[in-house]
Backbone as CSV, one residue per row, in Angstrom:
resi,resn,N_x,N_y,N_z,CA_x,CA_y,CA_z,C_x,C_y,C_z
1,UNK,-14.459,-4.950,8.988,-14.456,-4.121,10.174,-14.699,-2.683,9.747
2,UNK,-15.595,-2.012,10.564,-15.872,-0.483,10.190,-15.061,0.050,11.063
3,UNK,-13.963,1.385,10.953,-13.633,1.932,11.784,-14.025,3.517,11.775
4,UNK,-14.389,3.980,12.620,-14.607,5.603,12.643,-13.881,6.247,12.587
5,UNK,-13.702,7.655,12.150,-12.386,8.252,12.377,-13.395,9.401,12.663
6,UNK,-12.534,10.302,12.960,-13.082,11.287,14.255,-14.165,12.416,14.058
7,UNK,-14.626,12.211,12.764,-16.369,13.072,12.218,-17.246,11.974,13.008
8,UNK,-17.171,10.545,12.911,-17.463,9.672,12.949,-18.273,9.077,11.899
9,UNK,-17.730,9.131,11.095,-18.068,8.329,9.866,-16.789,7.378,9.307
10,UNK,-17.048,6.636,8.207,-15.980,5.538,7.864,-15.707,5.691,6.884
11,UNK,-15.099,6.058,6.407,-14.271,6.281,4.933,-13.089,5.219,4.605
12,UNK,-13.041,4.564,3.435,-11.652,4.002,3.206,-10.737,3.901,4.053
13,UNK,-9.780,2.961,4.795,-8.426,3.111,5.010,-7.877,1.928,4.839
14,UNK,-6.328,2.074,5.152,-5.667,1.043,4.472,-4.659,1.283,5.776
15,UNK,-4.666,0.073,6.220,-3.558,-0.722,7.245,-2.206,-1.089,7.307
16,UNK,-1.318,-0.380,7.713,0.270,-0.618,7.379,0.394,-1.464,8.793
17,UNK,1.087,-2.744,8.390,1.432,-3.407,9.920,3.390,-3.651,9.417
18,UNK,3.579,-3.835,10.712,5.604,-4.018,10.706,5.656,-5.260,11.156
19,UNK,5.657,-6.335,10.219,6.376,-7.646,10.145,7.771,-8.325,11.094
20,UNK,8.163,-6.602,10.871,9.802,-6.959,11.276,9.952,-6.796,12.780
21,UNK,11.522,-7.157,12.901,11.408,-6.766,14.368,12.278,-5.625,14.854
22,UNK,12.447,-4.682,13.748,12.761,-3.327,14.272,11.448,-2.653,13.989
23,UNK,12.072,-1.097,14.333,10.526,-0.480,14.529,10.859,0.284,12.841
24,UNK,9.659,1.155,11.972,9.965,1.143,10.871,9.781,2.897,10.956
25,UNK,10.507,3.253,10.619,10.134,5.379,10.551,9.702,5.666,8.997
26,UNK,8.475,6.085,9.345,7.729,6.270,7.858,8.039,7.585,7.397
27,UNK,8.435,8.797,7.746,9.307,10.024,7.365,9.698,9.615,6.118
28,UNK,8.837,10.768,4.859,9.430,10.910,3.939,8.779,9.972,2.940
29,UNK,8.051,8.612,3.242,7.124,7.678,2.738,5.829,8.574,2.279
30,UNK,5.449,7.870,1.418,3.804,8.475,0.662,2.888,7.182,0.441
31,UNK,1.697,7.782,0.594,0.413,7.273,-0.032,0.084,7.796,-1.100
32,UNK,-0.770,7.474,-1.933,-0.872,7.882,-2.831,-2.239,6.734,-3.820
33,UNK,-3.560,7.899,-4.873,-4.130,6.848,-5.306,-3.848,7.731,-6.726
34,UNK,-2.798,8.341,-7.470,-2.900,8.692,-8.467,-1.327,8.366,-9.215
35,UNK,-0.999,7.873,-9.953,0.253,7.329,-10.931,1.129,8.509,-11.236
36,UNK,0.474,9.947,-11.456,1.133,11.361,-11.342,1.568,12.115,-10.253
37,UNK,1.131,11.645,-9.290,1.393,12.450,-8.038,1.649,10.921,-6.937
38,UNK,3.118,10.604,-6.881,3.489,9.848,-6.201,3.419,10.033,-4.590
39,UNK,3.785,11.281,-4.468,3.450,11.746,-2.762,2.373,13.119,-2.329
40,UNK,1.603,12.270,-3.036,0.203,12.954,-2.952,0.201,13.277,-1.278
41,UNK,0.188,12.276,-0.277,0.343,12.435,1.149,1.543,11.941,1.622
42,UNK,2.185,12.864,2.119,3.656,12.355,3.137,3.593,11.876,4.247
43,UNK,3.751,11.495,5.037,4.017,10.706,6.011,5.067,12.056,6.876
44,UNK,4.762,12.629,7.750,5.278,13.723,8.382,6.541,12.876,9.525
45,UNK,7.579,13.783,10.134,8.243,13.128,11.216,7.891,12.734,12.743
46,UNK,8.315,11.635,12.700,8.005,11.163,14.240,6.799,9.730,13.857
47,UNK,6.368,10.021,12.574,5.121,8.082,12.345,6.071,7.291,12.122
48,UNK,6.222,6.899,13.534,7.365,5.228,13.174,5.896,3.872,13.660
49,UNK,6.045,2.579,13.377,5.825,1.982,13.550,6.297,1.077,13.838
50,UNK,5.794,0.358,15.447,6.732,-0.680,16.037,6.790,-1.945,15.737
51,UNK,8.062,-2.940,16.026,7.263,-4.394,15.603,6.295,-4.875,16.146
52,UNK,5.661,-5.278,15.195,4.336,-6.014,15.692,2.827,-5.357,15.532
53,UNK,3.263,-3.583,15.130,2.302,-2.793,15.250,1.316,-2.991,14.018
54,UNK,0.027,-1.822,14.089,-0.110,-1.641,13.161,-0.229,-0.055,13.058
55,UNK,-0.820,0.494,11.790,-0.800,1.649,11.955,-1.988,2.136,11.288
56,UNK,-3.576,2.478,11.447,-4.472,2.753,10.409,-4.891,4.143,9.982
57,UNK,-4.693,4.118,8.408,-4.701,5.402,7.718,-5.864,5.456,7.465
58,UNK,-6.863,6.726,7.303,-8.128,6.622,6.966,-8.085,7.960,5.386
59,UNK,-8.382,7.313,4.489,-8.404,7.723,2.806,-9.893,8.571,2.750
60,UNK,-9.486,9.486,3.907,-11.197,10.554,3.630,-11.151,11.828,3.004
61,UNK,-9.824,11.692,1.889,-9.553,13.325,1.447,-9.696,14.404,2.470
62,UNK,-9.477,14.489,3.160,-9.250,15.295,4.425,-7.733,15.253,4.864
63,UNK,-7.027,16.282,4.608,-6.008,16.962,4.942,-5.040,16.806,6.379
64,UNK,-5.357,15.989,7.143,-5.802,16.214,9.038,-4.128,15.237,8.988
């Protein structure tokens, strides 16, 4: 699946879905593609994800 993100082009992303059946608050969680810099990107307050959800991150080195 290609998804756009809002230049409209498609860059990398990677899909967090919640299995469970509470909702999950990502506050304080990181991404990350380097072994030295564990929270290369934080996860700011208020990205919870519900059960059942998903949530898609787009990996375009862009700051946003």
């Amino acid at each position: 699946m290609a998804y756009r993100d809002y230049y409209y082009e498609t860059p990398d992303w990677i899909e967090l879905f919640n299995f469970g059946s509470l909702p999950i608050n990502l506050e304080g969680w990181a991404l990350t593609d380097s072994a030295g810099n564990l929270d290369k990107w934080l996860f700011g307050a208020g990205v919870t994800i519900a059960p059942g959800q998903r949530l898609v991150v787009f990996a375009s080195e862009r700051d946003e």
